[in-house]
mmJSON file of the N, C-alpha and C atoms, coordinates in Angstrom:
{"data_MODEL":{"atom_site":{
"group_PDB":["ATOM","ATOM","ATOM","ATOM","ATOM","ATOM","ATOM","ATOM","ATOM","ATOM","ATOM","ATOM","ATOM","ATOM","ATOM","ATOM","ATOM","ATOM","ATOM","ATOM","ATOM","ATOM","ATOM","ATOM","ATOM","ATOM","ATOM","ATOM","ATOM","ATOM","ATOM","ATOM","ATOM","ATOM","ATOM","ATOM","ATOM","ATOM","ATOM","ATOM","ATOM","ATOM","ATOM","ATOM","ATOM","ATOM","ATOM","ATOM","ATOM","ATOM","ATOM","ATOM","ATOM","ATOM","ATOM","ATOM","ATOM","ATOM","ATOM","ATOM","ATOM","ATOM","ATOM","ATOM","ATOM","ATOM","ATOM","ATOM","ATOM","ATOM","ATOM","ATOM","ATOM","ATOM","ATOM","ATOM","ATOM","ATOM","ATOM","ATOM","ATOM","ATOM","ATOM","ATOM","ATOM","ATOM","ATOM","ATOM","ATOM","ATOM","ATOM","ATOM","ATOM","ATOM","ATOM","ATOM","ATOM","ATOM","ATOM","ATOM","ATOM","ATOM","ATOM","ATOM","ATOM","ATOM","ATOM","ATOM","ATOM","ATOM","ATOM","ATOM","ATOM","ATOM","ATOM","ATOM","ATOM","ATOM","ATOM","ATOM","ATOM","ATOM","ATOM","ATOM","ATOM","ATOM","ATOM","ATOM","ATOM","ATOM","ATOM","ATOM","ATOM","ATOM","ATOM","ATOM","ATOM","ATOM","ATOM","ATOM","ATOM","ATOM","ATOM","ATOM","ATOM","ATOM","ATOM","ATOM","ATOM","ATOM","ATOM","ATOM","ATOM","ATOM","ATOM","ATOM","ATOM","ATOM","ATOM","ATOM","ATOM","ATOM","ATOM","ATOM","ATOM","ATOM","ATOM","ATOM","ATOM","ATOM","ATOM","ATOM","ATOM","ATOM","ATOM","ATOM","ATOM","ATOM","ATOM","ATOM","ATOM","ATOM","ATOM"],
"id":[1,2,3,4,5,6,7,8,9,10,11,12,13,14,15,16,17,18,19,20,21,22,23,24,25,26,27,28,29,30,31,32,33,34,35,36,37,38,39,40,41,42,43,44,45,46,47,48,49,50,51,52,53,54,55,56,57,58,59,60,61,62,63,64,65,66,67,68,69,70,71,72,73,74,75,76,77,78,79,80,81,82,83,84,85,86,87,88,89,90,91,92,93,94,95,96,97,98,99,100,101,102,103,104,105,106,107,108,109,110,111,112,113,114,115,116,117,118,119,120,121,122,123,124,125,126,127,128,129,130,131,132,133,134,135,136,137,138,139,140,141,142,143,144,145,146,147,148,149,150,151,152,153,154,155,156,157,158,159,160,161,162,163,164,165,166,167,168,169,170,171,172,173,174,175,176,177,178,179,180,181,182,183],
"type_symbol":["N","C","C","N","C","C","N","C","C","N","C","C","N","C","C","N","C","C","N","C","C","N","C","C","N","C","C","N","C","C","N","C","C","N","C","C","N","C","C","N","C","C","N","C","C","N","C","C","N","C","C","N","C","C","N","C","C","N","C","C","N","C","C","N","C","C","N","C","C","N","C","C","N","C","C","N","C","C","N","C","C","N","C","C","N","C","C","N","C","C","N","C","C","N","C","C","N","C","C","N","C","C","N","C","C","N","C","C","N","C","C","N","C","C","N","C","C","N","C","C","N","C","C","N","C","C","N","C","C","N","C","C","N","C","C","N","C","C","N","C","C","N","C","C","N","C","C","N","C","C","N","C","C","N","C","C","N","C","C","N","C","C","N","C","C","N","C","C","N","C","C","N","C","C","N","C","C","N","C","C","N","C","C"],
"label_atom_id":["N","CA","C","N","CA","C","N","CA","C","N","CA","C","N","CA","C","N","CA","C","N","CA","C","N","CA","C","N","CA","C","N","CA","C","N","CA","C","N","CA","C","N","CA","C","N","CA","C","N","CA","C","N","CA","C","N","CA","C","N","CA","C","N","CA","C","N","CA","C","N","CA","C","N","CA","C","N","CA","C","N","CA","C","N","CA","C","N","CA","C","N","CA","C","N","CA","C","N","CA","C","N","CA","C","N","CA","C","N","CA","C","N","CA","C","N","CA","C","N","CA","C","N","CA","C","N","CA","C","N","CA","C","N","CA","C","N","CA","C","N","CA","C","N","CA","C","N","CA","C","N","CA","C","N","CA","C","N","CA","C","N","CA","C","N","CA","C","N","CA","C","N","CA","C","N","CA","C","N","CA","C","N","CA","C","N","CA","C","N","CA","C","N","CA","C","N","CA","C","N","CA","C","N","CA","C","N","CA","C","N","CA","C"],
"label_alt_id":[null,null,null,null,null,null,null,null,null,null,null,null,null,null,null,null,null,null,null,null,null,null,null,null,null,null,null,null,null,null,null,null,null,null,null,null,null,null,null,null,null,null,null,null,null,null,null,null,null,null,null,null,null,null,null,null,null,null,null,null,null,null,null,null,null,null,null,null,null,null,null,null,null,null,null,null,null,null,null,null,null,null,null,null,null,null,null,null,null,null,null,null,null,null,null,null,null,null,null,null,null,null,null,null,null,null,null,null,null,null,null,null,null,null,null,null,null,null,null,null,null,null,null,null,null,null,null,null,null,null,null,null,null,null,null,null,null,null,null,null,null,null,null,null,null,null,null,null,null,null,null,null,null,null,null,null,null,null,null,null,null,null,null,null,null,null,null,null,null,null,null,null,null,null,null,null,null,null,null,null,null,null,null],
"label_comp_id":["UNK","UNK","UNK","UNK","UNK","UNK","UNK","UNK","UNK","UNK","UNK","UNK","UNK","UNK","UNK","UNK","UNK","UNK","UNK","UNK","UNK","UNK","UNK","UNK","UNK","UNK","UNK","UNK","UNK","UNK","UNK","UNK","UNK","UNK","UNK","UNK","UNK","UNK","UNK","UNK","UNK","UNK","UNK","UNK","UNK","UNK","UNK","UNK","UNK","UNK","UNK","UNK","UNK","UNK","UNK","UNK","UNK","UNK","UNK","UNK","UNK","UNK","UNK","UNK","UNK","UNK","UNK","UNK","UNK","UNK","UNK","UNK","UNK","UNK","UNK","UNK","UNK","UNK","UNK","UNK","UNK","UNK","UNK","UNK","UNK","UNK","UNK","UNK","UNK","UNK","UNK","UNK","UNK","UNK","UNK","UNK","UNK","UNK","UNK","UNK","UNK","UNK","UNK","UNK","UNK","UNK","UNK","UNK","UNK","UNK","UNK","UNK","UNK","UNK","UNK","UNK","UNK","UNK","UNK","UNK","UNK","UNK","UNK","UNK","UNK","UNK","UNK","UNK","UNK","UNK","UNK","UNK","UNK","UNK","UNK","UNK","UNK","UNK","UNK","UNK","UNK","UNK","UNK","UNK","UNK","UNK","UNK","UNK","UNK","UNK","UNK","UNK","UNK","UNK","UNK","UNK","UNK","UNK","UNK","UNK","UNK","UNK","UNK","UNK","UNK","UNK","UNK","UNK","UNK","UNK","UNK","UNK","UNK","UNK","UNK","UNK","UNK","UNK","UNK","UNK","UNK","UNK","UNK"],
"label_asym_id":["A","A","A","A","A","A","A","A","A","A","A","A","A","A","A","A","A","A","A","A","A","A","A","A","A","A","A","A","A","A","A","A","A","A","A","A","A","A","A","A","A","A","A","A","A","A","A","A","A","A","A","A","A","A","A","A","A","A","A","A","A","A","A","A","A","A","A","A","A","A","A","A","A","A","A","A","A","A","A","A","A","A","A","A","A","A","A","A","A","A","A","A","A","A","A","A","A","A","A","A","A","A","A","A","A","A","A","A","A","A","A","A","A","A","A","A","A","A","A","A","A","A","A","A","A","A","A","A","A","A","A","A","A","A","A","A","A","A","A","A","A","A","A","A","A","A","A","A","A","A","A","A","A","A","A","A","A","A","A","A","A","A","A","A","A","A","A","A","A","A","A","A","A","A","A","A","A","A","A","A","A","A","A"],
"label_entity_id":["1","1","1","1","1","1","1","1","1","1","1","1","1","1","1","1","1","1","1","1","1","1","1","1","1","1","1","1","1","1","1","1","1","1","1","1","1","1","1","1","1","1","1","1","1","1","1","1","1","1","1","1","1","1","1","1","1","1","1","1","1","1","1","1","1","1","1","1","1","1","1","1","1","1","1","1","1","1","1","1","1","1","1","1","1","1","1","1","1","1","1","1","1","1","1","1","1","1","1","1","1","1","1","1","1","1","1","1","1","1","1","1","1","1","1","1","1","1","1","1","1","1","1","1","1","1","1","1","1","1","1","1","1","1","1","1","1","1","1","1","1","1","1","1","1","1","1","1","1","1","1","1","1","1","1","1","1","1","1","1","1","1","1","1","1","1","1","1","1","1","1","1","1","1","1","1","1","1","1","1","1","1","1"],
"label_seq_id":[1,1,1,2,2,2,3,3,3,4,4,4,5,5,5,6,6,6,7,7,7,8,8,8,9,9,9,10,10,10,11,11,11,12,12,12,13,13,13,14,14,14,15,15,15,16,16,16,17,17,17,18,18,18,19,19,19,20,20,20,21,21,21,22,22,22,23,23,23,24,24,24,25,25,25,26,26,26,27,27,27,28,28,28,29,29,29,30,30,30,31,31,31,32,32,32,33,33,33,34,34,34,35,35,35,36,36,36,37,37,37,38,38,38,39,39,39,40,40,40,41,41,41,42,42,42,43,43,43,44,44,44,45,45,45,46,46,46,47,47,47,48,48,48,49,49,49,50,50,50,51,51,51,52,52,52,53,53,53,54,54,54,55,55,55,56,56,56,57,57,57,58,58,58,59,59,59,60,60,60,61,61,61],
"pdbx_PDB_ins_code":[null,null,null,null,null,null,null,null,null,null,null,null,null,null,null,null,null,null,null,null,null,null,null,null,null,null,null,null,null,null,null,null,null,null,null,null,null,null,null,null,null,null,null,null,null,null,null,null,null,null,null,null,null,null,null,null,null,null,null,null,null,null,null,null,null,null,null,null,null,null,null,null,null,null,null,null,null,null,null,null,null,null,null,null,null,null,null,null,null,null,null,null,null,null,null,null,null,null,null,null,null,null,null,null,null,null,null,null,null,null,null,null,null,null,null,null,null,null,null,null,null,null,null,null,null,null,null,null,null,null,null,null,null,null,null,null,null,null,null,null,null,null,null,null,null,null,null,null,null,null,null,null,null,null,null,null,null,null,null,null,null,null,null,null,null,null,null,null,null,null,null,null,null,null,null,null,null,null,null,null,null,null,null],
"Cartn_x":[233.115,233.656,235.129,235.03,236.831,237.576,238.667,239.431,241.088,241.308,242.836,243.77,244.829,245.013,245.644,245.901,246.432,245.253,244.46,243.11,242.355,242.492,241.709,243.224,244.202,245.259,244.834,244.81,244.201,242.982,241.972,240.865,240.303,241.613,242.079,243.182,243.753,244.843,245.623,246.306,247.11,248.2,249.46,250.072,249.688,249.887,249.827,250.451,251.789,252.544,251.928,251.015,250.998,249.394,248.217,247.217,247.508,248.73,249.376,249.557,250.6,250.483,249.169,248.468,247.491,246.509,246.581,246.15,246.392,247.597,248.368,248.914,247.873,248.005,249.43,250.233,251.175,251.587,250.268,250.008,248.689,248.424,247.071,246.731,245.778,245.289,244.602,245.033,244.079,242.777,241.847,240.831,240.54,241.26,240.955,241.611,242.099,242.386,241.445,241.124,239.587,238.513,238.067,237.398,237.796,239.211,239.363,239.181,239.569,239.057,237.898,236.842,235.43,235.281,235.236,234.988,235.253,237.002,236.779,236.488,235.886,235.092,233.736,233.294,231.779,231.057,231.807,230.472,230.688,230.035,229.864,230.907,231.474,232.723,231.69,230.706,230.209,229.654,229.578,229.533,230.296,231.473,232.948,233.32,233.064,233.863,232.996,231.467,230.375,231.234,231.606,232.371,233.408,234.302,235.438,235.558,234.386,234.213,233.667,233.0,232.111,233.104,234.296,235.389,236.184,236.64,237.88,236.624,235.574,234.694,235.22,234.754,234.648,236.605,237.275,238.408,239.074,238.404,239.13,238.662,237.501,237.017,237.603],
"Cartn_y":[39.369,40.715,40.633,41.771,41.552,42.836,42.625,43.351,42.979,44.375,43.495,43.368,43.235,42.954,44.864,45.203,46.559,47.549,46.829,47.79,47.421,46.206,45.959,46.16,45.941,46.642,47.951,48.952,50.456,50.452,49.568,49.946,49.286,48.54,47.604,48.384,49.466,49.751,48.722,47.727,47.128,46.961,46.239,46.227,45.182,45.57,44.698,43.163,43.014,42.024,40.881,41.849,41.241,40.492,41.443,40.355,39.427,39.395,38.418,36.919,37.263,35.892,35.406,36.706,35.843,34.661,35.306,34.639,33.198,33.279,32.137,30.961,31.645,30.795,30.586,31.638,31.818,32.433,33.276,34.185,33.96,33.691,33.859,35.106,35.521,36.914,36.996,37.678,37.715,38.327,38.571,38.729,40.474,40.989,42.366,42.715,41.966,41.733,41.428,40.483,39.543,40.589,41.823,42.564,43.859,44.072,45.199,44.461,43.427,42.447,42.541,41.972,42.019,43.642,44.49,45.433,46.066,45.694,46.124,46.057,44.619,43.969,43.784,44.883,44.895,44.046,43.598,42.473,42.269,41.753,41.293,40.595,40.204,39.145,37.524,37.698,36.378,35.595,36.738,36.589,36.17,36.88,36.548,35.082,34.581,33.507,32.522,32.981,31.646,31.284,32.553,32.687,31.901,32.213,31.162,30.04,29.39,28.036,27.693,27.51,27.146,27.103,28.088,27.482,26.979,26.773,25.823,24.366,23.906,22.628,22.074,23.452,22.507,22.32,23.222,22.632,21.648,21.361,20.12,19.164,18.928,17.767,17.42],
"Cartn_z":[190.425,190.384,189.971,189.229,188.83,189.331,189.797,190.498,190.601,190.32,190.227,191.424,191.987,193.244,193.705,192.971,192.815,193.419,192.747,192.931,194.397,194.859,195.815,196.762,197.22,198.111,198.232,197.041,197.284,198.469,198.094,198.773,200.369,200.315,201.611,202.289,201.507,202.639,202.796,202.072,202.184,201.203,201.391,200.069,199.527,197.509,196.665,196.843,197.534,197.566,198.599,200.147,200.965,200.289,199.857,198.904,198.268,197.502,196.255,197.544,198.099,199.456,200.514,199.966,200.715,199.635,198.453,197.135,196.986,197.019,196.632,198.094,199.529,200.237,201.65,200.757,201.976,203.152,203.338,204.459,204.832,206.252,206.779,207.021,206.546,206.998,208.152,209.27,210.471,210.355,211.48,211.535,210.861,211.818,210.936,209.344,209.084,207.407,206.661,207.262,206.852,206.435,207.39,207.894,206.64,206.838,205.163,203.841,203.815,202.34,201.883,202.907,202.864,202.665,202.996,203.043,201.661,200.909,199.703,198.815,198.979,197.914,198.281,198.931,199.037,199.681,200.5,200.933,202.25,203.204,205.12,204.791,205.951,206.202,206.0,206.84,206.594,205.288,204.407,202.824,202.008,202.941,201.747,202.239,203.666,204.002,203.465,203.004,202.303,201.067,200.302,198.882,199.116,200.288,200.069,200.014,201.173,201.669,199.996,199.602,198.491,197.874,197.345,196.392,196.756,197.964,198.721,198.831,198.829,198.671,197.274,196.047,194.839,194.144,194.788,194.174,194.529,196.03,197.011,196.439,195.849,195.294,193.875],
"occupancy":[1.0,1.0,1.0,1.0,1.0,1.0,1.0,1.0,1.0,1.0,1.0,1.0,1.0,1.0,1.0,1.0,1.0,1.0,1.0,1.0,1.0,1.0,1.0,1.0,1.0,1.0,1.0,1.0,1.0,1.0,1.0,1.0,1.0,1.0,1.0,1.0,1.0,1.0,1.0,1.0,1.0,1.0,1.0,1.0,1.0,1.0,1.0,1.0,1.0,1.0,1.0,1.0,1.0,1.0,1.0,1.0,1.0,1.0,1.0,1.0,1.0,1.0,1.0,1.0,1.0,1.0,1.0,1.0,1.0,1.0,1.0,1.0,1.0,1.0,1.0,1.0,1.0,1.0,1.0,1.0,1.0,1.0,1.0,1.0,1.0,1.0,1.0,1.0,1.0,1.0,1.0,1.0,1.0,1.0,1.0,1.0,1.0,1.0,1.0,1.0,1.0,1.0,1.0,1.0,1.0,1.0,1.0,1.0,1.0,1.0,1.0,1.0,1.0,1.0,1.0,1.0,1.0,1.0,1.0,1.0,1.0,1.0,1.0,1.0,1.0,1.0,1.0,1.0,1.0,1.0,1.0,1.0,1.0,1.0,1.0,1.0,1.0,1.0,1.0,1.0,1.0,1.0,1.0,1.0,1.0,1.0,1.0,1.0,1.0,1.0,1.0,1.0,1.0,1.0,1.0,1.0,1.0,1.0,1.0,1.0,1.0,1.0,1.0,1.0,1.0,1.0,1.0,1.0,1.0,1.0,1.0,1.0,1.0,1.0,1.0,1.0,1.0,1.0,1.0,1.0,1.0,1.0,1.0],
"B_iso_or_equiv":[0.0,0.0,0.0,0.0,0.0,0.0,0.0,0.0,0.0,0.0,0.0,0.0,0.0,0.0,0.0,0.0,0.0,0.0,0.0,0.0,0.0,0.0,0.0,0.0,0.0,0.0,0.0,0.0,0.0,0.0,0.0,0.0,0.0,0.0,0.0,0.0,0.0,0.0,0.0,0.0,0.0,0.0,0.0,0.0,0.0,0.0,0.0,0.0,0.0,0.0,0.0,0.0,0.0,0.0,0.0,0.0,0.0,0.0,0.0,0.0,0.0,0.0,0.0,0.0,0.0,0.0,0.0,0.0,0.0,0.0,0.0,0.0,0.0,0.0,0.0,0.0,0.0,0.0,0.0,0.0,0.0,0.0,0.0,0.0,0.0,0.0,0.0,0.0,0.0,0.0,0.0,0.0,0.0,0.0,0.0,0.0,0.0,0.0,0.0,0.0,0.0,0.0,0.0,0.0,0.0,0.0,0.0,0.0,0.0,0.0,0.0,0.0,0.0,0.0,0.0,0.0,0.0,0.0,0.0,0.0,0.0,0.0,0.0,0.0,0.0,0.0,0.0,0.0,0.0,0.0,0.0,0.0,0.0,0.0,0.0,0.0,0.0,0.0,0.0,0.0,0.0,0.0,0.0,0.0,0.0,0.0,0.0,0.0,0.0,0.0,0.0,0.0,0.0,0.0,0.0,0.0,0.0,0.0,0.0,0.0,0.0,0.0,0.0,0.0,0.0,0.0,0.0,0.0,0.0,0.0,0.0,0.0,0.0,0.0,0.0,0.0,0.0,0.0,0.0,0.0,0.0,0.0,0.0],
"pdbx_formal_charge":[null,null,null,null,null,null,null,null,null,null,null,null,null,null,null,null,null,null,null,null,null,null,null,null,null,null,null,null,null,null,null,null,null,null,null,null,null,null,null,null,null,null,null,null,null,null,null,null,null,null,null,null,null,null,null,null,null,null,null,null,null,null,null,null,null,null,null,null,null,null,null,null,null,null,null,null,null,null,null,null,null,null,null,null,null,null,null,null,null,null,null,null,null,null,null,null,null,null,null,null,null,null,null,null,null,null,null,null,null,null,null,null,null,null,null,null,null,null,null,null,null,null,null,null,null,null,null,null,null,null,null,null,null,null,null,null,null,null,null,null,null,null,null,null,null,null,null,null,null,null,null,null,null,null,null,null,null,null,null,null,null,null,null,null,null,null,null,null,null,null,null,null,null,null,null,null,null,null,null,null,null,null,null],
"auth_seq_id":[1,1,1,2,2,2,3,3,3,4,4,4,5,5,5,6,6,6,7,7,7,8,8,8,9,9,9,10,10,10,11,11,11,12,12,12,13,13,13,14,14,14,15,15,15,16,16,16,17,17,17,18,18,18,19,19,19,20,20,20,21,21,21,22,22,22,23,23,23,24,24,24,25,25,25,26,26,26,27,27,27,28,28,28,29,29,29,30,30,30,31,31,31,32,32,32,33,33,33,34,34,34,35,35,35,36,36,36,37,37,37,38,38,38,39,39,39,40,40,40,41,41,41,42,42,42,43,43,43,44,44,44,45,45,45,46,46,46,47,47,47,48,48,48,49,49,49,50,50,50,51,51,51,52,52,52,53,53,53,54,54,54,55,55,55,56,56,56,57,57,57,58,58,58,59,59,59,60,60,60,61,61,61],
"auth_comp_id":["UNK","UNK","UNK","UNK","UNK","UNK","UNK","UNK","UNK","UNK","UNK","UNK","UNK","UNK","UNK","UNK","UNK","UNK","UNK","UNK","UNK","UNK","UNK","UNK","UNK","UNK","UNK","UNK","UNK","UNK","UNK","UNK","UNK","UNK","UNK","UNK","UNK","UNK","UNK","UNK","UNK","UNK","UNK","UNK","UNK","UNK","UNK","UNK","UNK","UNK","UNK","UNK","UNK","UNK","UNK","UNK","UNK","UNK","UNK","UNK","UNK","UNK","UNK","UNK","UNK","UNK","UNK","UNK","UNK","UNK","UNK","UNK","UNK","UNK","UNK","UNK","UNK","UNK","UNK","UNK","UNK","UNK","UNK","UNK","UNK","UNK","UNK","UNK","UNK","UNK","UNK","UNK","UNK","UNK","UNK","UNK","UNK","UNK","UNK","UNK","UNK","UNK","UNK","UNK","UNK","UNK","UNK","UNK","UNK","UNK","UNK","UNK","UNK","UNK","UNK","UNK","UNK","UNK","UNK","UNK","UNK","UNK","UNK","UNK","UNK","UNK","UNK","UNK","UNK","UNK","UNK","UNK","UNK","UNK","UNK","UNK","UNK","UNK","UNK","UNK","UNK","UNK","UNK","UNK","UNK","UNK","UNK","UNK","UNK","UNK","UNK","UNK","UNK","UNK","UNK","UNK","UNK","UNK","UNK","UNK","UNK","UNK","UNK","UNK","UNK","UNK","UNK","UNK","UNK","UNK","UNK","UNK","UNK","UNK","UNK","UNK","UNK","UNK","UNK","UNK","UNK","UNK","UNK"],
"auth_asym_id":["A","A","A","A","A","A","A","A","A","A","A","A","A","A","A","A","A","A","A","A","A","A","A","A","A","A","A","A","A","A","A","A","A","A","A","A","A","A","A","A","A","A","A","A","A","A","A","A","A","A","A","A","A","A","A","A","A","A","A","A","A","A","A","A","A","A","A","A","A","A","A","A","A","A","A","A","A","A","A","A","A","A","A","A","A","A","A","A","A","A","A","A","A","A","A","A","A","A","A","A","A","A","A","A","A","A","A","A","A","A","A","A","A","A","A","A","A","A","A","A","A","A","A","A","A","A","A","A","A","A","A","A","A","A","A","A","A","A","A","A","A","A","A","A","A","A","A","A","A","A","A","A","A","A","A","A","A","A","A","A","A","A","A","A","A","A","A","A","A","A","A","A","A","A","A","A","A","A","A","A","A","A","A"],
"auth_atom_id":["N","CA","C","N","CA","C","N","CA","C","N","CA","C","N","CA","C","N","CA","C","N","CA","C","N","CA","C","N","CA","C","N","CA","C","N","CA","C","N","CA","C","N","CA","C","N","CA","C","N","CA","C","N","CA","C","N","CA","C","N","CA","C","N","CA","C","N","CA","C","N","CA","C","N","CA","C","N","CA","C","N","CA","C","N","CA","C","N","CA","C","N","CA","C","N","CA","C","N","CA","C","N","CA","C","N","CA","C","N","CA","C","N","CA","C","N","CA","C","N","CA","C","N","CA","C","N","CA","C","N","CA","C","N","CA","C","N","CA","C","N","CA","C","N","CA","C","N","CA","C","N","CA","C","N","CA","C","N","CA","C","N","CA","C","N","CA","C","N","CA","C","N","CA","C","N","CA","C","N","CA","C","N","CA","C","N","CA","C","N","CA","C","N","CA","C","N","CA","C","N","CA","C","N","CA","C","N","CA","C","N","CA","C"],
"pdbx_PDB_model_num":[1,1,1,1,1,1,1,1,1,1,1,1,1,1,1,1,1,1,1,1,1,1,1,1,1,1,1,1,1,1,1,1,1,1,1,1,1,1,1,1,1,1,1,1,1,1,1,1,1,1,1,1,1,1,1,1,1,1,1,1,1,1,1,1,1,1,1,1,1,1,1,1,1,1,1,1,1,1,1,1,1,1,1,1,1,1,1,1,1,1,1,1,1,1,1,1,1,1,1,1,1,1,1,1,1,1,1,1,1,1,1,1,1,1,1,1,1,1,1,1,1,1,1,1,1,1,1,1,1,1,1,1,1,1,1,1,1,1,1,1,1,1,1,1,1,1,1,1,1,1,1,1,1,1,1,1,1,1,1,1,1,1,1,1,1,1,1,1,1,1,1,1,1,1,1,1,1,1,1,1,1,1,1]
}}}
């Protein structure tokens, strides 16, 4: 899915700047963050964290 960070802050209720750090690793997002993310990108939390794990595996390798 493509989304730009502009667009998914809108639909997260969050700011653009604070997605950008979470992107790039310099902010942990707590649980109910976790919870608007998933949410604006359509999917269960336990979906999105399969999505993450699976790309934090293949880039670690």
């Amino acid at each position: 899915m493509q989304m730009s960070q502009e667009d998914l802050a809108g639909k997260c209720d969050l700011d653009r700047p604070y997605i950008s750090l979470i992107e790039v690793a310099r902010k942990q997002p707590t649980i109910s963050v976790l919870l608007k993310l998933a949410e604006g990108l359509d999917y269960g939390l336990p979906e999105m964290m399969k999505r993450v794990m699976s790309r934090y595996v293949v880039e670690s390798n």
